[in-house]
PDB file of N, CA, C, O and CB in Angstrom:
ATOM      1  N   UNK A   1      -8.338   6.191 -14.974  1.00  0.00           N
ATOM      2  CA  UNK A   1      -7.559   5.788 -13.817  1.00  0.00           C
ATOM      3  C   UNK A   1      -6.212   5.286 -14.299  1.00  0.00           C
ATOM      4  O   UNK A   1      -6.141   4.448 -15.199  1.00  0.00           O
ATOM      5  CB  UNK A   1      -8.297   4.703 -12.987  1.00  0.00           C
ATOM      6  N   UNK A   2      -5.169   5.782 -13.719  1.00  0.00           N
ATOM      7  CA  UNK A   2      -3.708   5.564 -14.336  1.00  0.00           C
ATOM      8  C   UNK A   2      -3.008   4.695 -13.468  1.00  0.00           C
ATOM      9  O   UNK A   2      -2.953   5.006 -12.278  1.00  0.00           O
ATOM     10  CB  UNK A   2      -2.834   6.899 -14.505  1.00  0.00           C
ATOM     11  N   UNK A   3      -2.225   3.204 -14.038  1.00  0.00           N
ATOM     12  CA  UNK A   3      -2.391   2.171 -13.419  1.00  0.00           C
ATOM     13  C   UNK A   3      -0.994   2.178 -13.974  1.00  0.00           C
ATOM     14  O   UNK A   3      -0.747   2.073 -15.175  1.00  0.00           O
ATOM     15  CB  UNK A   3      -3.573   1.131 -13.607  1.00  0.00           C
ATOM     16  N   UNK A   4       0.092   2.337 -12.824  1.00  0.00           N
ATOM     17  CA  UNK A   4       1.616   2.370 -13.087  1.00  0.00           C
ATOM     18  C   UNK A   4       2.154   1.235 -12.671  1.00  0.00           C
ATOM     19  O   UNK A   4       1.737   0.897 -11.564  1.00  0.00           O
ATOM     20  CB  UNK A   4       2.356   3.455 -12.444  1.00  0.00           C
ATOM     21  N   UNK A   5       2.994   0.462 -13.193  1.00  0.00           N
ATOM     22  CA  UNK A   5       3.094  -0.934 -12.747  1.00  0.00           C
ATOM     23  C   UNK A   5       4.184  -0.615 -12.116  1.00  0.00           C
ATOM     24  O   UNK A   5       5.009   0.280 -12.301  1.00  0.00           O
ATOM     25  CB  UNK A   5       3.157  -2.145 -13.741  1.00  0.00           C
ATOM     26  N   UNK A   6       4.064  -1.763 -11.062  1.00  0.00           N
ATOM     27  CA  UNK A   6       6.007  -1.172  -9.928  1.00  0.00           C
ATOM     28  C   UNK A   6       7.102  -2.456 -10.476  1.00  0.00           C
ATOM     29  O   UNK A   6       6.550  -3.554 -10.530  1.00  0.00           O
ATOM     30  CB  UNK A   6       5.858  -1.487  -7.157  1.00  0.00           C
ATOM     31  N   UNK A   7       8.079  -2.442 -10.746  1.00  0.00           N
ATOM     32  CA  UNK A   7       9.082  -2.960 -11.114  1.00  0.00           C
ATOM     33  C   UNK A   7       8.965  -4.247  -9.795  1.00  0.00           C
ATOM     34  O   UNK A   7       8.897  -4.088  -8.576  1.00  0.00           O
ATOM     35  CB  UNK A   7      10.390  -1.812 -11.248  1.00  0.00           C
ATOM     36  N   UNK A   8       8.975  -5.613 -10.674  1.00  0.00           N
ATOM     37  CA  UNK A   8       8.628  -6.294  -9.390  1.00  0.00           C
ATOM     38  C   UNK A   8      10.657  -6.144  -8.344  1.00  0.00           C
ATOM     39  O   UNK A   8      10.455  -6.809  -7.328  1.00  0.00           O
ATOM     40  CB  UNK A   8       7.861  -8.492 -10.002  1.00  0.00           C
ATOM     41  N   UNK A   9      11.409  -5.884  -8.308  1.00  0.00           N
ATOM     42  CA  UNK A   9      12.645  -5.466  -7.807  1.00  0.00           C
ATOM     43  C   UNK A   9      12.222  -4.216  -7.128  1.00  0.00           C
ATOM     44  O   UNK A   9      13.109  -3.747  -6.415  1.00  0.00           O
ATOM     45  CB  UNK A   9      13.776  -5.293  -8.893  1.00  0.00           C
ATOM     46  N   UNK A  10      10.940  -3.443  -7.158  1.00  0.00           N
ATOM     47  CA  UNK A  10      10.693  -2.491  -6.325  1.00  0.00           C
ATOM     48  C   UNK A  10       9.384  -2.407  -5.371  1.00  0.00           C
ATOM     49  O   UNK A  10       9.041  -1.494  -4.619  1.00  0.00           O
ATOM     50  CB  UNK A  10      10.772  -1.497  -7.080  1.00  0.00           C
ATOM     51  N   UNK A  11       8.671  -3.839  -5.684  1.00  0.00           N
ATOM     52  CA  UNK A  11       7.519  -4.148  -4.741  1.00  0.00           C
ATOM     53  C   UNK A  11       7.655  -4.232  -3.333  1.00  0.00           C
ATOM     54  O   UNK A  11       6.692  -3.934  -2.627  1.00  0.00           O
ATOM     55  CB  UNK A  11       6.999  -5.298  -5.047  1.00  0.00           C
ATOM     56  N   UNK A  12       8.822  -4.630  -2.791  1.00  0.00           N
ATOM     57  CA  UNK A  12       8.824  -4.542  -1.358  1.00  0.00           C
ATOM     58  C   UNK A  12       9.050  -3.273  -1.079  1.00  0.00           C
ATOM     59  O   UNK A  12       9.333  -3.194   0.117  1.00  0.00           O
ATOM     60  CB  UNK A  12       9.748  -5.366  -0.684  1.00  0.00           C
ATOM     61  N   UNK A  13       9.071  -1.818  -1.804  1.00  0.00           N
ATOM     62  CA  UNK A  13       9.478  -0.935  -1.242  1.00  0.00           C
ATOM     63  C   UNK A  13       8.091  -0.373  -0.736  1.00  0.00           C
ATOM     64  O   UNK A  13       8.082   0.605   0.012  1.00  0.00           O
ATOM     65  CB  UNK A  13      10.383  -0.162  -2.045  1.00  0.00           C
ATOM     66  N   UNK A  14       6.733  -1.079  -1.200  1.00  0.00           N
ATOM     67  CA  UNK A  14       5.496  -0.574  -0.937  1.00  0.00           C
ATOM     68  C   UNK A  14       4.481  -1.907  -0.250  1.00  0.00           C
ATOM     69  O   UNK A  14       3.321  -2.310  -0.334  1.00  0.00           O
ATOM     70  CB  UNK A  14       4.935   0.092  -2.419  1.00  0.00           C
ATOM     71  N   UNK A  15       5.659  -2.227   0.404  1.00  0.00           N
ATOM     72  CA  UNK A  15       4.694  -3.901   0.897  1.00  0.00           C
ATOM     73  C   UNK A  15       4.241  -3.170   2.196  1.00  0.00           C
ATOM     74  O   UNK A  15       4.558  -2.046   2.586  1.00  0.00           O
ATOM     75  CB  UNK A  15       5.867  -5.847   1.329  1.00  0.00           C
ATOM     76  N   UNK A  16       3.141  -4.404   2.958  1.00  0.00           N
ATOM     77  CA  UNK A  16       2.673  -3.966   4.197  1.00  0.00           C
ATOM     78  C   UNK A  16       2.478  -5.388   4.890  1.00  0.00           C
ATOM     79  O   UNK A  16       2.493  -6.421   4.221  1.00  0.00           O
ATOM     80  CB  UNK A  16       1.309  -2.998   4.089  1.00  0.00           C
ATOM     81  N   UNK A  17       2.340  -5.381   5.934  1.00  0.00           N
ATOM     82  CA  UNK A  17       2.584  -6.279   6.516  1.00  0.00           C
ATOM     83  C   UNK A  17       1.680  -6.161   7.830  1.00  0.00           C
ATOM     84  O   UNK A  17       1.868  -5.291   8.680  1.00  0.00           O
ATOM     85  CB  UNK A  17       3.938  -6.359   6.592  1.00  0.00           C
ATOM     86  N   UNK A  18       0.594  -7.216   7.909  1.00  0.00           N
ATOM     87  CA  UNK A  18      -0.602  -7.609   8.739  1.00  0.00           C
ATOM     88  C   UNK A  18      -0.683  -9.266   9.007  1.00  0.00           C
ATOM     89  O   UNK A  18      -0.305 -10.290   8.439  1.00  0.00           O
ATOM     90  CB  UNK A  18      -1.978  -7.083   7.930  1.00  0.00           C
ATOM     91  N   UNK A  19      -1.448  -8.873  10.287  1.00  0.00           N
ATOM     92  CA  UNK A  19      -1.202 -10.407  11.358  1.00  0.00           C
ATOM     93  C   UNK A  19      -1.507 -11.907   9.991  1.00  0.00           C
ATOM     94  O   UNK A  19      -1.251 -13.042  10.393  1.00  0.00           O
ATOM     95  CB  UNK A  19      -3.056 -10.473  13.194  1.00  0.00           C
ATOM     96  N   UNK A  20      -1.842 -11.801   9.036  1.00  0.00           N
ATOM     97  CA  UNK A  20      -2.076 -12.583   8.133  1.00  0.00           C
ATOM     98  C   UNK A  20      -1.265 -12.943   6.848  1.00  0.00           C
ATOM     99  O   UNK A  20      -1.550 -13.771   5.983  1.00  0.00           O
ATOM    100  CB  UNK A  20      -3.044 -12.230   7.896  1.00  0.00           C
ATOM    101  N   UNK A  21      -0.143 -12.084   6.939  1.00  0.00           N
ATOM    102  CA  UNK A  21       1.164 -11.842   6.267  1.00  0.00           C
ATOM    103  C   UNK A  21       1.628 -11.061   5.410  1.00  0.00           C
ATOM    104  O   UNK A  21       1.723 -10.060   6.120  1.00  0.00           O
ATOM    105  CB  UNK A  21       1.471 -12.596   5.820  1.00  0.00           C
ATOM    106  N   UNK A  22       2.106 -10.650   4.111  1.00  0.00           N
ATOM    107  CA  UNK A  22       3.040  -9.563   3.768  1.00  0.00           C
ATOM    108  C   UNK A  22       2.441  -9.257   2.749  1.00  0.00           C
ATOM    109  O   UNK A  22       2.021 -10.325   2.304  1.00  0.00           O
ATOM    110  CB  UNK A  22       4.478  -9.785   3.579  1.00  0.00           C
ATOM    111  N   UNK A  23       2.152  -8.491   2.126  1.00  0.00           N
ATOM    112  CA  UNK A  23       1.566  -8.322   0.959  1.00  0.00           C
ATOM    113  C   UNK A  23       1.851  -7.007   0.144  1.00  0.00           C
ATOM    114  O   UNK A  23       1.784  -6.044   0.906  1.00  0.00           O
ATOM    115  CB  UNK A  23       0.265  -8.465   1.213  1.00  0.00           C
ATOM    116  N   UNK A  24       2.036  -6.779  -0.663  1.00  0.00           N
ATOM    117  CA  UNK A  24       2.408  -5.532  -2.273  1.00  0.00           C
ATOM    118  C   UNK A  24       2.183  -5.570  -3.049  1.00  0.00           C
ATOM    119  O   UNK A  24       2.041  -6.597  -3.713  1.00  0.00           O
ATOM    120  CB  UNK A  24       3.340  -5.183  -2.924  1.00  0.00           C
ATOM    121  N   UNK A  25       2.010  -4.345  -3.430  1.00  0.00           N
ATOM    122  CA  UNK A  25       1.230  -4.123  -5.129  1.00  0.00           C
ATOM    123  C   UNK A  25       2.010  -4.425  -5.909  1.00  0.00           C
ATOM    124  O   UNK A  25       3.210  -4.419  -5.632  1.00  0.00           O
ATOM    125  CB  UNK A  25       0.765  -2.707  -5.708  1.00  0.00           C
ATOM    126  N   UNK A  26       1.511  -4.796  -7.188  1.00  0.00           N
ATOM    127  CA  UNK A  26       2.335  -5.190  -8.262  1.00  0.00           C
ATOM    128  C   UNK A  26       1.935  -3.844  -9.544  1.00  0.00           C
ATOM    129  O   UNK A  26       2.322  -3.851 -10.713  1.00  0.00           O
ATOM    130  CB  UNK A  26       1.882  -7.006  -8.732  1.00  0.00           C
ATOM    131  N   UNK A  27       0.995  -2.692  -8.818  1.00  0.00           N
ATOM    132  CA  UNK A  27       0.656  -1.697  -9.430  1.00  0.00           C
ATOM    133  C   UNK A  27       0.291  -0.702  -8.882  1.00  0.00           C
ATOM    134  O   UNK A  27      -0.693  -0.953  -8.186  1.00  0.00           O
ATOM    135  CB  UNK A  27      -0.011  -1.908 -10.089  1.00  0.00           C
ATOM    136  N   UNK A  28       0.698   0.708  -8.823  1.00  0.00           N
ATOM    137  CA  UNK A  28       0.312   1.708  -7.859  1.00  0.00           C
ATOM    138  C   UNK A  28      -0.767   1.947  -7.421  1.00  0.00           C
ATOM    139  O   UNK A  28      -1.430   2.590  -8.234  1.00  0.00           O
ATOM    140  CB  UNK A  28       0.555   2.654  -8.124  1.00  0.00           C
ATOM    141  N   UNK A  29      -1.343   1.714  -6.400  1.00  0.00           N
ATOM    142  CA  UNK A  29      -2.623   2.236  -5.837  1.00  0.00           C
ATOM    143  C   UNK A  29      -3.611   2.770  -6.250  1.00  0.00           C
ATOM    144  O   UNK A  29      -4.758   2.356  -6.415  1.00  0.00           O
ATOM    145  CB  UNK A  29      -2.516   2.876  -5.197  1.00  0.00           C
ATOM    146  N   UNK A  30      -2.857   4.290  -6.519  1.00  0.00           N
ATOM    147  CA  UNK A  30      -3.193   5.470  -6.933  1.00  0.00           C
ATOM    148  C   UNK A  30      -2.551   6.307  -7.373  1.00  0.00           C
ATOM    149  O   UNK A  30      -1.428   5.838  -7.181  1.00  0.00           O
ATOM    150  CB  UNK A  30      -3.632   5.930  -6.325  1.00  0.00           C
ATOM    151  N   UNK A  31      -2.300   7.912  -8.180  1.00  0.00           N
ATOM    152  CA  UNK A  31      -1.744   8.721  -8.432  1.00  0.00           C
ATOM    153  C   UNK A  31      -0.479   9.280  -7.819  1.00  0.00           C
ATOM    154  O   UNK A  31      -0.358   9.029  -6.620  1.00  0.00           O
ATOM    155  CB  UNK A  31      -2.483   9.264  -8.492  1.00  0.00           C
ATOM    156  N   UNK A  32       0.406   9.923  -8.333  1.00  0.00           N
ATOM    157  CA  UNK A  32       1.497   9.946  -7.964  1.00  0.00           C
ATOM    158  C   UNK A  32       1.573  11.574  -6.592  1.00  0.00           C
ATOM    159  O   UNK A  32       2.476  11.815  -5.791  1.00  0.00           O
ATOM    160  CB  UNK A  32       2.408   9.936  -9.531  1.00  0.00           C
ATOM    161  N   UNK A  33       0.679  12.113  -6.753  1.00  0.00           N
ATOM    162  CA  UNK A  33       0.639  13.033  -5.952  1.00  0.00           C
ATOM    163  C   UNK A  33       0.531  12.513  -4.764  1.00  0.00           C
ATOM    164  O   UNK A  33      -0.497  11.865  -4.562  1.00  0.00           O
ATOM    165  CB  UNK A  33      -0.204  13.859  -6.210  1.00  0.00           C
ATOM    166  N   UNK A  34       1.353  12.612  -3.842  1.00  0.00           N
ATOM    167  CA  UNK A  34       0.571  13.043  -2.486  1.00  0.00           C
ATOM    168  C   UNK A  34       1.070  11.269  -2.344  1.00  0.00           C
ATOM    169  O   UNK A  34       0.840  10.861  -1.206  1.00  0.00           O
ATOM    170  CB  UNK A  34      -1.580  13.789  -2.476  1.00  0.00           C
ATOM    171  N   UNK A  35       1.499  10.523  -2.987  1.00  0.00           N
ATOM    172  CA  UNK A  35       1.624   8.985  -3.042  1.00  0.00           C
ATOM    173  C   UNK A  35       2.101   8.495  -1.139  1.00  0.00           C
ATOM    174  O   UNK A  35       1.755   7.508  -0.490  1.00  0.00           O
ATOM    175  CB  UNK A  35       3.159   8.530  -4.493  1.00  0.00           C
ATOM    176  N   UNK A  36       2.713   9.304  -0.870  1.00  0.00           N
ATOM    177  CA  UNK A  36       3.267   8.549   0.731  1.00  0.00           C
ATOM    178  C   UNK A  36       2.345   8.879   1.457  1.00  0.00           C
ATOM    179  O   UNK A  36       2.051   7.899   2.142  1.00  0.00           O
ATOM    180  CB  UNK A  36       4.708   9.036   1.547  1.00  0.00           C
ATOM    181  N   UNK A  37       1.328  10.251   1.837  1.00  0.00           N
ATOM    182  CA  UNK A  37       0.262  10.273   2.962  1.00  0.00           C
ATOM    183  C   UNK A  37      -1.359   9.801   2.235  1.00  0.00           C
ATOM    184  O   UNK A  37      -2.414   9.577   2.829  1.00  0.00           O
ATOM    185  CB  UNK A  37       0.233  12.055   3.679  1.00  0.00           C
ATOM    186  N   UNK A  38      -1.111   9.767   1.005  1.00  0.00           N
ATOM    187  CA  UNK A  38      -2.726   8.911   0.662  1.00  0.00           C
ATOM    188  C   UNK A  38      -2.438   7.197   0.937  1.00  0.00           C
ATOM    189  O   UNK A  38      -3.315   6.378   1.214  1.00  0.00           O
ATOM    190  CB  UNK A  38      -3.319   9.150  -1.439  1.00  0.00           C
ATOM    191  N   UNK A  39      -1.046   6.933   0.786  1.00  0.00           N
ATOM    192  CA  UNK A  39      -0.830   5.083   1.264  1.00  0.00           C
ATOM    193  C   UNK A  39      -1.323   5.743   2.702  1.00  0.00           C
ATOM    194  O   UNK A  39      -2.430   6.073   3.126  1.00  0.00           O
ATOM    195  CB  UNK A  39       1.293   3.994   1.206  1.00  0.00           C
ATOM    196  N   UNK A  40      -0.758   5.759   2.936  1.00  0.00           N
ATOM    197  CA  UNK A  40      -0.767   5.792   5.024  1.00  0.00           C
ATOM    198  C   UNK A  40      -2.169   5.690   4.836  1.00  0.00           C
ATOM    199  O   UNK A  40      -2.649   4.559   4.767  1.00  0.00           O
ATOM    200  CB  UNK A  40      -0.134   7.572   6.284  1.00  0.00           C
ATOM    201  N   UNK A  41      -3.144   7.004   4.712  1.00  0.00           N
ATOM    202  CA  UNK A  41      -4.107   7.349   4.907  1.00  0.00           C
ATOM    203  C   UNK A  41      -5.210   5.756   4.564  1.00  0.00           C
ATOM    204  O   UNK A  41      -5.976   5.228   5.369  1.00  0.00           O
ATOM    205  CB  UNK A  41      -4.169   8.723   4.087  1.00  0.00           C
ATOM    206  N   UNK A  42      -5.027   5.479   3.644  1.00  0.00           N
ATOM    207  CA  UNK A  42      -5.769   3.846   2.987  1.00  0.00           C
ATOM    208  C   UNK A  42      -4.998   2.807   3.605  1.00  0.00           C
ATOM    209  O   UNK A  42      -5.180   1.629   3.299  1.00  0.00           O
ATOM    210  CB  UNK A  42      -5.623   3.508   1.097  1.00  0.00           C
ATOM    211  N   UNK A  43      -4.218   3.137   4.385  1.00  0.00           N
ATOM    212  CA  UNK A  43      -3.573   1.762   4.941  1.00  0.00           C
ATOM    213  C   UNK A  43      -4.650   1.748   5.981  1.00  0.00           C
ATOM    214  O   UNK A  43      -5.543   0.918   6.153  1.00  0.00           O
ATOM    215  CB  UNK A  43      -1.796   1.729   5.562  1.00  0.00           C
ATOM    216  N   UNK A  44      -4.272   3.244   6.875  1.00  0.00           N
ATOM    217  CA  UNK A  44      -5.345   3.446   8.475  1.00  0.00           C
ATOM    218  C   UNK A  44      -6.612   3.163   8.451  1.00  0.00           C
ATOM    219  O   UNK A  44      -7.220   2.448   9.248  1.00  0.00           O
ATOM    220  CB  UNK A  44      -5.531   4.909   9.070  1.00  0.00           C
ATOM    221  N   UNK A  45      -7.044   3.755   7.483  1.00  0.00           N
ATOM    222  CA  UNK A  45      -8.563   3.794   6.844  1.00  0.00           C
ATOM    223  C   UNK A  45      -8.731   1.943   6.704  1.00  0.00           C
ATOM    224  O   UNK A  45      -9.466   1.413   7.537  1.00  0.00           O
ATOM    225  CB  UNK A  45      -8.643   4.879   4.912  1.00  0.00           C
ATOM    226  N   UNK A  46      -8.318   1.403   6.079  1.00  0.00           N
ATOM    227  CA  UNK A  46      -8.801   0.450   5.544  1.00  0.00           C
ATOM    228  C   UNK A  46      -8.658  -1.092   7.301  1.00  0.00           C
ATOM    229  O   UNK A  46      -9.479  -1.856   7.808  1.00  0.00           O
ATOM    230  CB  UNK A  46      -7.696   0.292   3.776  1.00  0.00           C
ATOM    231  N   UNK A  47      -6.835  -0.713   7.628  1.00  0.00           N
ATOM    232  CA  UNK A  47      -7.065  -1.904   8.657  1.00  0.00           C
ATOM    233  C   UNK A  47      -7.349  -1.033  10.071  1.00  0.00           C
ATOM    234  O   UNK A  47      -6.654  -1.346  11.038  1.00  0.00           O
ATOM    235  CB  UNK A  47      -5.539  -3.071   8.791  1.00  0.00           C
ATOM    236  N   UNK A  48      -8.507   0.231  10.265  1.00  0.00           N
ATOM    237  CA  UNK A  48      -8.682   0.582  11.613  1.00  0.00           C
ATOM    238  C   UNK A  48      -9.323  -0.266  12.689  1.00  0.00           C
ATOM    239  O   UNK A  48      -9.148  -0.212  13.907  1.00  0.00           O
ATOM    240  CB  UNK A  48      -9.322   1.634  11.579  1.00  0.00           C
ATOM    241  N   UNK A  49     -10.240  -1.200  11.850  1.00  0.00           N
ATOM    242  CA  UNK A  49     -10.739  -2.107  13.143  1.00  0.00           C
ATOM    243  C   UNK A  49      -9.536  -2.798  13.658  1.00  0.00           C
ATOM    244  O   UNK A  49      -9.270  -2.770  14.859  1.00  0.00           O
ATOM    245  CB  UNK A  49     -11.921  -3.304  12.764  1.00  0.00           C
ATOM    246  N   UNK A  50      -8.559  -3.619  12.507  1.00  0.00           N
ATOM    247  CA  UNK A  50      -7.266  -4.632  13.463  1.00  0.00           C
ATOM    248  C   UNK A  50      -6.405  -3.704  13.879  1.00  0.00           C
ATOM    249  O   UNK A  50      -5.580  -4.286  14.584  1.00  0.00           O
ATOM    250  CB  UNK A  50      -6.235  -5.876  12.574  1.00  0.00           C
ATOM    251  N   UNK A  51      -6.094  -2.244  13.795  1.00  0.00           N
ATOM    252  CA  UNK A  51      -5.002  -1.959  15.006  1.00  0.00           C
ATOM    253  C   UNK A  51      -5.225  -1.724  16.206  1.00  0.00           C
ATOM    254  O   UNK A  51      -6.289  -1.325  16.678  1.00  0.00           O
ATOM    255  CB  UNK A  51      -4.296  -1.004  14.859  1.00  0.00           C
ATOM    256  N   UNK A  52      -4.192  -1.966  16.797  1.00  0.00           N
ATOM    257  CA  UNK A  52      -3.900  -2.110  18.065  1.00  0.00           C
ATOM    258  C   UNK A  52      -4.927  -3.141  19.224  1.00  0.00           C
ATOM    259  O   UNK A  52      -5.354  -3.039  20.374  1.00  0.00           O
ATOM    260  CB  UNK A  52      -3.844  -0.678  18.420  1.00  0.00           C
ATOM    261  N   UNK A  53      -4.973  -4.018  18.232  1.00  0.00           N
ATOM    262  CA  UNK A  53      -5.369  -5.632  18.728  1.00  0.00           C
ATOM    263  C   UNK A  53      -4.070  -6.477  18.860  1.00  0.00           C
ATOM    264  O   UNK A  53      -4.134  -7.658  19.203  1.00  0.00           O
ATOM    265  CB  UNK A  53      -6.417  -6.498  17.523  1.00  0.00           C
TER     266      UNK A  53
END
């Protein structure tokens, strides 16, 4: 598993932000493929019970 660290000057570019407050990796997720619709996808996936509460 390949564990890319994000420049902390580039952590807010992958922050998220839920009713409990702001939060970003300080290391990529996951792989670089496909990196913008597998975030989405694990964002939806992960907070589907709290949206649209």
């Amino acid at each position: 598993y390949n564990q890319i660290e994000v420049s902390p000057g580039d952590q807010f570019k992958i922050a998220f932000t839920i009713p409990w407050g702001t939060f970003s990796y300080s290391r990529m997720p996951f792989g670089l493929t496909n990196a913008g619709a597998t975030f989405q996808w694990v964002m939806e996936f992960t907070f589907k019970g709290m949206m649209g509460k």
